[in-house]
N, C-alpha and C positions, 0 to 999 in steps of 0.2 A: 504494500500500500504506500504510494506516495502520498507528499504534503499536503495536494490539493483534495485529494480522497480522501486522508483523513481529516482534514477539516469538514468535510462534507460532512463525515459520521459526527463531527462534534455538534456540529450545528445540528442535526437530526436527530440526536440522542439523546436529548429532555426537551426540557419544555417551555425554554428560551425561546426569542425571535429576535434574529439581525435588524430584520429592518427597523427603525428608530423613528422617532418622533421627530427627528432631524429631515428624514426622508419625506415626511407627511405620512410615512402609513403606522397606522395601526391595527394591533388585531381585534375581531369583532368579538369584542368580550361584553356579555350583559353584566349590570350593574354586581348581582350577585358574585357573577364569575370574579372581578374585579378584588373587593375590597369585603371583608368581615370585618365588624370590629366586637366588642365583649367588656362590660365593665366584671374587672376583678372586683374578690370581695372585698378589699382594700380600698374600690376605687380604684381610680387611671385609665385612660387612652391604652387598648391593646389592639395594635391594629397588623394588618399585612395585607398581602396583594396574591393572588393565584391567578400567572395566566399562561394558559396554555399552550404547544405546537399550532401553526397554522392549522391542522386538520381537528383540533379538539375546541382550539376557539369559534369556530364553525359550529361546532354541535352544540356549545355553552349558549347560542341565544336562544333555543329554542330547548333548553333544559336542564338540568341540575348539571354544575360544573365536573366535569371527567375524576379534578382533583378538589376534594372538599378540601376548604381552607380552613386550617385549626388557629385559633383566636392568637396573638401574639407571635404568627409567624417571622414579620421583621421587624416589626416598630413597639418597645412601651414606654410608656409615661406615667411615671409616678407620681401623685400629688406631692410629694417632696422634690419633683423637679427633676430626678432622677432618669435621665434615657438611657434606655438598652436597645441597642441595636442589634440584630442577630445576621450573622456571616452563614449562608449554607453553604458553602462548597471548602472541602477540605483545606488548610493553612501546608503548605508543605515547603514554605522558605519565601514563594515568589510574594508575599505581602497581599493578600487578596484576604484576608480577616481586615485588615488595613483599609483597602482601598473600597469593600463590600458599603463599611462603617463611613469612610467619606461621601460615598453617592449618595447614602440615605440619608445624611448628618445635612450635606449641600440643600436637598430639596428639600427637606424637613424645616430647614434655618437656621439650626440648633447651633448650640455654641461649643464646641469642640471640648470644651471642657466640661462639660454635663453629660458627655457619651462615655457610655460602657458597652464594647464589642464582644459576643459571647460568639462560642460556637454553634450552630442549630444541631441538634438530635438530627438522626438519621430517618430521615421518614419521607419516603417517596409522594408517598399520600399528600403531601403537604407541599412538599419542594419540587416534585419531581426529579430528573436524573440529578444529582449534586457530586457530577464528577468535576475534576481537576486535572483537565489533559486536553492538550492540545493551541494553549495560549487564549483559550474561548470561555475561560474566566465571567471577564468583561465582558466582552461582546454579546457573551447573551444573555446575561444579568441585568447588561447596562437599564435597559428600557424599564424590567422589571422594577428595579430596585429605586428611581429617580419616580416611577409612581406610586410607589408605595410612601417614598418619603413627602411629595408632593400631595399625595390624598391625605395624610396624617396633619401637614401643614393648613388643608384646607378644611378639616374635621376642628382645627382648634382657630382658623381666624370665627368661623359660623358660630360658633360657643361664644366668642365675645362679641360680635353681632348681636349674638340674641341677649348678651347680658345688657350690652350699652345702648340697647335701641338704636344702633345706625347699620348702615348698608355695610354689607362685608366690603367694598371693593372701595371705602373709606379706609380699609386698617393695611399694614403694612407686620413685614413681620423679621424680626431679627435677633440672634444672641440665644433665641431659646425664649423669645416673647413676641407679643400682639402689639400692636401700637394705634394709635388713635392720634396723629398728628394733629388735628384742628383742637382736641380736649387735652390734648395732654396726657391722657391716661394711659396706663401701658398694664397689662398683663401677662405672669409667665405662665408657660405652657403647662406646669406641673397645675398651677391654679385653674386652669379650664379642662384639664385631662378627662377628669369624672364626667361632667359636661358635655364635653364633646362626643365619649363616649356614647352617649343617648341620642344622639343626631343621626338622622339617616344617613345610607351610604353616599356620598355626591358619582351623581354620574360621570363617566371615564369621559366622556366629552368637556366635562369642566374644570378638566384640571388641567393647570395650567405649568407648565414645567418654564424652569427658568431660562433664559439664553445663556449663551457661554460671554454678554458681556454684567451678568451680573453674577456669576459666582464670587464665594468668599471664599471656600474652602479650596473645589479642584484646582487643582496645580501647583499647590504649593507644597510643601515639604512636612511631613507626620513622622513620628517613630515609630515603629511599629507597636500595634498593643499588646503586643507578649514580651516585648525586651527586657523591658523590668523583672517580668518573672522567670524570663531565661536566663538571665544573669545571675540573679537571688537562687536558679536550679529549681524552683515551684515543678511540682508535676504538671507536666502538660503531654509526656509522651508516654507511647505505651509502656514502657519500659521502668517507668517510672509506677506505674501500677501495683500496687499492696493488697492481697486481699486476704483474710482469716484462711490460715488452714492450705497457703496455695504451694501447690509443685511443680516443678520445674523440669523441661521437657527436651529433648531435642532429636532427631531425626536423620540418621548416615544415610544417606543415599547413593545409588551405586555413579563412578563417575563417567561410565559412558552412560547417553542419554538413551534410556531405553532398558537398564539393567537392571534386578531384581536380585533380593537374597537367598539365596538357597538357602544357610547355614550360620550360624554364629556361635562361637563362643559363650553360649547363656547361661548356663552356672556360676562361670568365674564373673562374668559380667554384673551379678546379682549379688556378687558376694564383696562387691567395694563399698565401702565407706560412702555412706550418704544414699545409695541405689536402692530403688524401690519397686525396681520392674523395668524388664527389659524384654521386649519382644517384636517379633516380626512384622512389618506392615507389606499387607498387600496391596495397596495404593487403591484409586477411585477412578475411573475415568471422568473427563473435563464433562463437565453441562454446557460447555459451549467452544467452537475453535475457533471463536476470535480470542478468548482469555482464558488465560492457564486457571482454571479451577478447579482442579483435582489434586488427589494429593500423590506424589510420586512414591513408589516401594523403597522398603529401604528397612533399619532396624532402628527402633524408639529406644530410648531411654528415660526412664521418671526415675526422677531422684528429686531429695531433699534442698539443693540448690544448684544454679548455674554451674558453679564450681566442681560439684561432685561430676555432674551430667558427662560435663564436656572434658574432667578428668577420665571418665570410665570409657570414653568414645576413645581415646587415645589406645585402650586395651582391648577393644574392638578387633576380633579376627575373621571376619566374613570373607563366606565365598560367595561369590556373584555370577548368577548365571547370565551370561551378555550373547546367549545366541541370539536375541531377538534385539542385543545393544547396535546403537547406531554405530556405524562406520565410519561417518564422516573425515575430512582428511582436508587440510586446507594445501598441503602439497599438491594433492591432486586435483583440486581445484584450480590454482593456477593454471597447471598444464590441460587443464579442460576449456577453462577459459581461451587462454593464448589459443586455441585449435580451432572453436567457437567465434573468437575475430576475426580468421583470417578472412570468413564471408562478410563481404563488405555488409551483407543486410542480417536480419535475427530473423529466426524460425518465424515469429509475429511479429505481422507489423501493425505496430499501435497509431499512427499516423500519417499518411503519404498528401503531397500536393506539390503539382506539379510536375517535372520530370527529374529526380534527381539524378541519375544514370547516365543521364544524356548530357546533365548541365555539369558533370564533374567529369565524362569523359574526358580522357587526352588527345581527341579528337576536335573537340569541343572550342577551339580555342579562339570564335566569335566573341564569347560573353565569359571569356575570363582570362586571367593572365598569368595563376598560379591556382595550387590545391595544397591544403596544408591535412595534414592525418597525422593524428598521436591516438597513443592507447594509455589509456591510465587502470590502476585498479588501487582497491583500499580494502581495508581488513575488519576483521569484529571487531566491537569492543564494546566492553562491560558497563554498566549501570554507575556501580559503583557509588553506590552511594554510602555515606556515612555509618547512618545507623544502620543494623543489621536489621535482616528481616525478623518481626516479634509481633508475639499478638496471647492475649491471654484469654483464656474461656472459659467457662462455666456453664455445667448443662446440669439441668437441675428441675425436675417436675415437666419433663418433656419437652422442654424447651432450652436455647443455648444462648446466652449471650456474651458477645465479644467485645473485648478493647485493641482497635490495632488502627496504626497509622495506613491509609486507605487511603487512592485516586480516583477508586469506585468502590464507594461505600452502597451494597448492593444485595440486602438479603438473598436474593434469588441465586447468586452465585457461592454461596457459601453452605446452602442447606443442605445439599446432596450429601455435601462430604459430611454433615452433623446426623445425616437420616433424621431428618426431622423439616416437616412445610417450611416454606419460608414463611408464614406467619410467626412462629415459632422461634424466629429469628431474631435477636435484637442487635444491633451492633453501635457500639460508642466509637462514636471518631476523636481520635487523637489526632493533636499536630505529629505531620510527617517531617522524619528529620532529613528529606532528599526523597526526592522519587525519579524524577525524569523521564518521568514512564514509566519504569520497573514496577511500581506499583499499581501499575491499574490492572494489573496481575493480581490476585487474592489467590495465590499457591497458599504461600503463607499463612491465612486467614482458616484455610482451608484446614491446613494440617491442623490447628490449633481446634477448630470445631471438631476434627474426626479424633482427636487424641479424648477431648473433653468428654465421650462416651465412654470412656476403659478409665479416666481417673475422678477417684472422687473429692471432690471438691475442683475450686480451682484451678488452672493448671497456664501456665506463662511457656511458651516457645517460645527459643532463640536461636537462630541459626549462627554459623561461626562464619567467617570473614571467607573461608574455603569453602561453605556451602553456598554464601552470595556469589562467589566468582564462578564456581563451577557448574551453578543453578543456577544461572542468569538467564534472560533470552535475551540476547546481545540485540546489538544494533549489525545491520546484518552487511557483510563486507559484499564488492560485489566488484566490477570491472568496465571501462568504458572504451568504445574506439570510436572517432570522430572523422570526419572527412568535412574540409567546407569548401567553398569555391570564392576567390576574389576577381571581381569584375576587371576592366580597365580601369576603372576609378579608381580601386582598390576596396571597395565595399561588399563586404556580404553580399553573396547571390544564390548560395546553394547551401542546402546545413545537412548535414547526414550523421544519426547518431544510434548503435548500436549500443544496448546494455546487454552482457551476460550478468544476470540475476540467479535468484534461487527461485524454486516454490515449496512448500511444507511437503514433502512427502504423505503422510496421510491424508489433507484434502485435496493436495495438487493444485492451492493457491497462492499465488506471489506471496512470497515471506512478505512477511508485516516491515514497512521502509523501504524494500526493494521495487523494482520495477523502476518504467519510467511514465510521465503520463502524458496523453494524448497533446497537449497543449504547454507543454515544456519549454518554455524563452529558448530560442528565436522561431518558435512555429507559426506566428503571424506576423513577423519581420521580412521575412524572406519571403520569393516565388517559389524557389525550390523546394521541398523540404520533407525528412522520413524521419521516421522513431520507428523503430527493432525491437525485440529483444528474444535475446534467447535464456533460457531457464534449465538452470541443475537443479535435480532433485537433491532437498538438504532435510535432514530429521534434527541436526541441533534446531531448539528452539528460538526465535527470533520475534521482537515486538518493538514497537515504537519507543525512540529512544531522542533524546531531545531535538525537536525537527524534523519529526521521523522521512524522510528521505532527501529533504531539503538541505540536510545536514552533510552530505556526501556530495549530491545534485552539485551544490552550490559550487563545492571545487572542483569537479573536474568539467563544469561547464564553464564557470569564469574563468578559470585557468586557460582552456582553450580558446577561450575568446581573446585573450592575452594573447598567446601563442599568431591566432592570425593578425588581428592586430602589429605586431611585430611582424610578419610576415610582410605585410602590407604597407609598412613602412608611417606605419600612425600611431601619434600620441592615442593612449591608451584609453583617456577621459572622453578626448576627443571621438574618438572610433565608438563608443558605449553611446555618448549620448545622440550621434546621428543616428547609430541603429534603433535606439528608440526613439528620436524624431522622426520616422516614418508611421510610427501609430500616435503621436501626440495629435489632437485633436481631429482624428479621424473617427467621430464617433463615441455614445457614452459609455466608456467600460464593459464587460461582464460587474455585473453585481459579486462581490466578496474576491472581483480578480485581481489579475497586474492590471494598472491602472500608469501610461504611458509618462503622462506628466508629472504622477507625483514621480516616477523613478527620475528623471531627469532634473527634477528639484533635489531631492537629494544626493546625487550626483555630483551634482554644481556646488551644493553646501558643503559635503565632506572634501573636496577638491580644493574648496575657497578656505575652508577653516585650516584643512591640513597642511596648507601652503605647495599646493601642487603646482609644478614648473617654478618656482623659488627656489634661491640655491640654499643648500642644506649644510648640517655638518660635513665633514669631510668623513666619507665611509658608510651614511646613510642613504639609503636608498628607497622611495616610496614604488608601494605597490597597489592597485584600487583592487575592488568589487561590486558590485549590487545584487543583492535577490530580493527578491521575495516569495514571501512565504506567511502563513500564518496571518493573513492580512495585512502584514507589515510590509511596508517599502522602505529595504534598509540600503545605505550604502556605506562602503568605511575603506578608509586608508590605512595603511600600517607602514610607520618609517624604521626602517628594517638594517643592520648593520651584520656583517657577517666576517669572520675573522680567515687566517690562513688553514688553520685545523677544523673549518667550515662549525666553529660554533655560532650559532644563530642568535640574536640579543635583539629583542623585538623593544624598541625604546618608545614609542606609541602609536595609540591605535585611536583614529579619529573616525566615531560612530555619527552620523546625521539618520536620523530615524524620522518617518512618518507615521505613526500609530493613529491617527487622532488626536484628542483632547489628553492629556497626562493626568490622572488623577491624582497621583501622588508621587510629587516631582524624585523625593528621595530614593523610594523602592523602584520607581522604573532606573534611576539613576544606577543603583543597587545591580539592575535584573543585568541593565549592559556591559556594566565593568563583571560582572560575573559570567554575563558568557563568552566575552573577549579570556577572558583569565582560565575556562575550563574547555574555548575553543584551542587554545594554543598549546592547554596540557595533550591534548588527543591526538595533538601533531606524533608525539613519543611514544602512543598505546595504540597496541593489538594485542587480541588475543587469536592464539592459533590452535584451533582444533583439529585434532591429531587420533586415530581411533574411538572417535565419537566423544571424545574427554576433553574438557581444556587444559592448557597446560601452562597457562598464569592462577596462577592460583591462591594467591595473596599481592599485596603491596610492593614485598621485595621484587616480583617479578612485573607487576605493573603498578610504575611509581608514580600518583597522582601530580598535577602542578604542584611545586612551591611554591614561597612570596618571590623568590631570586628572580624568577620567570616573569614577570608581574610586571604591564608596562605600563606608562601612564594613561590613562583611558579619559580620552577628550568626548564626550557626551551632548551631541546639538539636537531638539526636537523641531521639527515642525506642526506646528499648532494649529492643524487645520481642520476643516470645517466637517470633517467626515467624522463617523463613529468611530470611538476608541477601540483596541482591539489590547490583546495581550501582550506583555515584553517578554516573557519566558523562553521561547527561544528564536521570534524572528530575527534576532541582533546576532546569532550563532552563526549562522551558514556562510556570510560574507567573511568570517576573519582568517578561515586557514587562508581561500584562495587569496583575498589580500597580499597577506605573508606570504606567500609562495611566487606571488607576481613579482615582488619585491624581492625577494632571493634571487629571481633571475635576472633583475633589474643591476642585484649587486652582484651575481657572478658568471653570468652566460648560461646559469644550470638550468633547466626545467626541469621540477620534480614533479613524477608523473606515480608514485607511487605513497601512500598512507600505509603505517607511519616515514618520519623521513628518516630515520634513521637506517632503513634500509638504502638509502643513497647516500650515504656516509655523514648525514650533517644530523647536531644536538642542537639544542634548546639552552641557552647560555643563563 
């Protein structure tokens, strides 16, 4: 699945809508649909918003809403003044408990210091999907969460309406109060909460959302609302979870993918310090092959603490039976690869127009003056995230509930493995300490549910640093061969691009990141132009991994576009931004697409900011990019220095971004110097799968970024008038090929292979 595919599934997979109030459309939601509101027994404003898929807001006006709205979904108010704003979609670093709490706080009016951000309970009923994947956060919240806050505001100017006898659209409203400018009188919202609450719903037509020229809050800079308590260490991760009576769990799994235990050691295993059972797992199969939710075979241990678990794993003697284990072999991959380009086309072709065959013959030599062709390829590599996978669970009167850090917190995927409905299901979300992906995987989750039936009481799983590396579903390595054609002008006139990919062996569909997709930059640039691909059968596991294909995409199509560019005898800026002045104002966009002009605005900013065609240090070298992705129009420079023992010392990286509107200048600030810093660690990692096993298998073998690595990261947005989309990882894809423009800018090298270290050059 490429970027643009899975955006697609994001946008489609709750109960969000792109399109904005910005656009003019709304969805057709009846008043009900819209807004409940519910005085507590305390008194207070509890208000929230339920609105559906285009296909379910469609059925809301002619009947009871698809999702019944439980009272205090996002907005309360307490007669002491007190707001809470509630976040549904998991906190997993990217600051979206943060920025949730700004959209609602903006149209509400509230004064930033009267908000308290909670996490929402897990309840589909209520939220719908509340995943955290794919940068689609925002973007399909946005609209939600800005009426929710704005119906709440309109719920308490009508309460002092009714108190002062004057026309609501006399008051005004600010700080977390009403205002009455011709009287004088002002009121806080905690004093009309009770009030308001009694008032009918106001119709979704009368509410009035704010412009972007009178915000107080977006765009300016927050801390995030859990920093305070991640620094004091407050529990907020699963991990940090205590519960009467609980045991502690863990799970050897065999390390080809596909292996099972015959036999173990289970006497001596039962007879260590701390062990309290040890026995064999026959695994589950997955409820679904988009997402790992099964649990893999392997041999359990419960014992009395982490410590004992993961000491007795060490004494662990299983035999494994692997005749059904995968094979896989990343040697042999290559050489299947390399045999696979020599045909200029792939087995499938995903897109053709025009003639490309003709227009790149060497015959051909009307409409061109040269053909440039390189082959690239690039490798797995792991998640790697921080915290280990954990999740603790409790099954108890037929039913199970869990504590686990989740990117699809999702009873339905977890109950098979519990043998018990997913009604039965409860699950608490925790902040996630990393996911990137990794987690919209509920393996984890899974083991934790199926162990909770054999222990009683509680029971906490933690996998070891060797079961994340070796249990990952990587980001899925894959290989590219290019062909283009330059005119007499020297301008793009032919594109030809062959991927050899994977597909999953079991359903025989494109590994999840792989492929490439129909509409891939330069496909409506050009007359000429193909997409290919050909596909290995592959049984290691493989899932979206930050950017998922946009992340790979990004370099080895920028890169060659480098390459003819040079070819061609043209500045690099200059050759990007004519090829996208041939669709600048040819027409309005695709809805949620590449979008001509804004690439070309960013372009010009990261080129003007970075100081491009300016003379530099001595020894520095700039290299550009652009992609996009994720709804974002990124572009970014990186001034790049490189020594005689070809150590590479990346000295900064100038991001101009287009997202939209910034909610919160800090954390997107946060999200781009974070993916420039874990885009350049990836330059250094692969993982090579070698009879169906990997073979990095901790840190020593693949060593994350340092700070040493760490370049200055220059950060420009553009503030434009379209809807805001995610930072998470549209700012990723541009920065290897960047740097890699830029290596060859400083040594004549093109690196055509990920990581670089196979072509002799480090990360200084």
């Amino acid at each position: 699945m490429n970027s643009e595919q899975f955006n697609r599934m994001m946008l489609g997979a709750g109960s969000g809508t792109v399109a904005g109030a910005d656009s003019g459309i709304l969805p057709n939601l009846s008043r009900r649909g819209f807004i409940k509101v519910a005085s507590g027994a305390a008194g207070g404003l509890v208000l929230g918003l339920s609105m559906g898929a285009p296909g379910e807001a469609q059925a809301q006006s002619a009947g009871p809403p698809p999702r019944p709205f439980a009272p205090g979904a996002f907005v309360r108010i307490a007669p002491d003044g007190k707001i809470t704003l509630i976040s549904k979609n998991p906190e997993i670093g990217q600051g979206i408990k943060t920025g949730f709490g700004v959209i609602l706080a903006e149209e509400l009016d509230a004064s930033w210091s009267d908000v308290t951000v909670e996490q929402a309970e897990v309840n589909r009923a209520v939220y719908g999907s509340q995943i955290a994947g794919g940068s689609m956060s925002i973007p399909r919240a946005w609209d939600e969460l800005r009426y929710a806050g704005a119906g709440a505001r309109a719920m308490l100017v009508a309460a002092a309406a009714n108190q002062w006898g004057v026309p609501a659209s006399d008051l005004t409203t600010s700080e977390s109060r009403v205002i009455h400018a011709a009287s004088g009188r002002t009121a806080s919202y905690g004093s009309l909460a009770t009030a308001a609450a009694a008032l009918p719903v106001p119709d979704i037509g009368s509410i009035r959302l704010k412009t972007r020229k009178e915000y107080k809050l977006i765009g300016k800079r927050f801390t995030g609302v859990d920093n305070a308590a991640l620094v004091r260490g407050q529990p907020l991760f699963a991990l940090d979870v205590q519960l009467p009576g609980m045991k502690y769990a863990s799970i050897a799994k065999c390390p080809s993918v596909g292996g099972k235990a015959k036999s173990f050691n289970a006497e001596e295993i039962k007879k260590l310090p701390g062990i309290l059972d040890a026995f064999i797992v026959e695994g589950t199969p997955p409820v679904t092959d988009v997402m790992k939710t099964g649990v893999l075979p392997g041999v359990a241990i419960i014992g009395k603490s982490t410590w004992a678990v993961f000491s007795a794993r060490k004494a662990l003697k299983i035999e494994w039976d692997t005749r059904t284990a995968s094979k896989d072999s990343w040697t042999d991959f290559v050489k299947q690869a390399k045999a696979l380009a020599s045909n200029a086309q792939g087995e499938v072709v995903v897109k053709t127009k025009g003639d490309v065959d003709k227009a790149l013959s060497p015959d051909n030599t009307d409409t061109k003056i040269k053909t440039v062709e390189a082959f690239y390829q690039f490798g797995f590599v792991s998640h790697a995230q921080l915290e280990p996978q954990n999740t603790v669970a409790w099954f108890k009167d037929g039913s199970v509930e869990l504590w686990a850090p989740m990117q699809l917190p999702d009873p339905a995927l977890v109950a098979a493995a519990a043998d018990v409905p997913a009604d039965r299901v409860k699950l608490n979300q925790m902040r996630v300490g990393g996911g990137f992906g990794r987690r919209l995987m509920n393996d984890f989750v899974c083991e934790a549910a199926y162990l909770s039936r054999r222990v009683e009481g509680p029971v906490q799983v933690v996998w070891t640093r060797e079961d994340d590396m070796r249990h990952d579903a990587y980001r899925v390595g894959g290989f590219m061969g290019y062909r283009a054609g330059l005119d007499t002008q020297g301008k793009l006139s032919a594109f030809d691009a062959h991927m050899v990919s994977f597909k999953d062996t079991a359903s025989g569909k494109v590994s999840k990141g792989g492929g490439i997709s129909p509409n891939e930059f330069p496909a409506d640039y050009v007359d000429d132009y193909r997409a290919s691909q050909s596909l290995m059968p592959l049984s290691t596991p493989t899932v979206w991994w930050r950017a998922p294909g946009a992340c790979t995409m990004a370099w080895v199509q920028q890169s060659f576009l480098h390459e003819v560019a040079v070819a061609a005898g043209r500045d690099h800026v200059e050759f990007l931004l004519e090829l996208f002045g041939r669709g600048a104002g040819k027409g309005t966009p695709p809805a949620g697409g590449l979008d001509a002009a804004r690439a070309i605005g960013v372009i010009k900013l990261a080129a003007e900011k970075a100081g491009w065609g300016k003379p530099l240090l001595k020894g520095h070298h700039l290299g550009v990019a652009f992609y996009f992705s994720h709804l974002g129009h990124i572009a970014e420079v990186a001034e790049v220095s490189v020594d005689a023992s070809k150590k590479v010392t990346v000295h900064r990286v100038t991001v101009a971004a287009d997202v939209g509107p910034v909610i919160n200048l800090s954390a997107a600030e946060n999200q781009c110097e974070g993916s420039v810093v874990d885009a350049i660690g990836t330059m250094t990692l692969e993982v090579t799968i070698e009879d169906g096993a990997a073979q990095q298998t901790n840190f020593d073998r693949y060593p994350l970024p340092r700070m040493a690595i760490s370049p200055q990261v220059d950060v420009h947005f553009v503030q434009s008038e379209h809807s805001p989309t995610g930072l998470g990882e549209p700012v990723f894809p541009p920065v290897v090929p960047a740097i890699c423009n830029a290596i060859y800018a400083a040594t004549g090298h093109r690196i055509r292979t990920l990581p670089v270290t196979q072509e002799g050059f480090r990360l200084g």
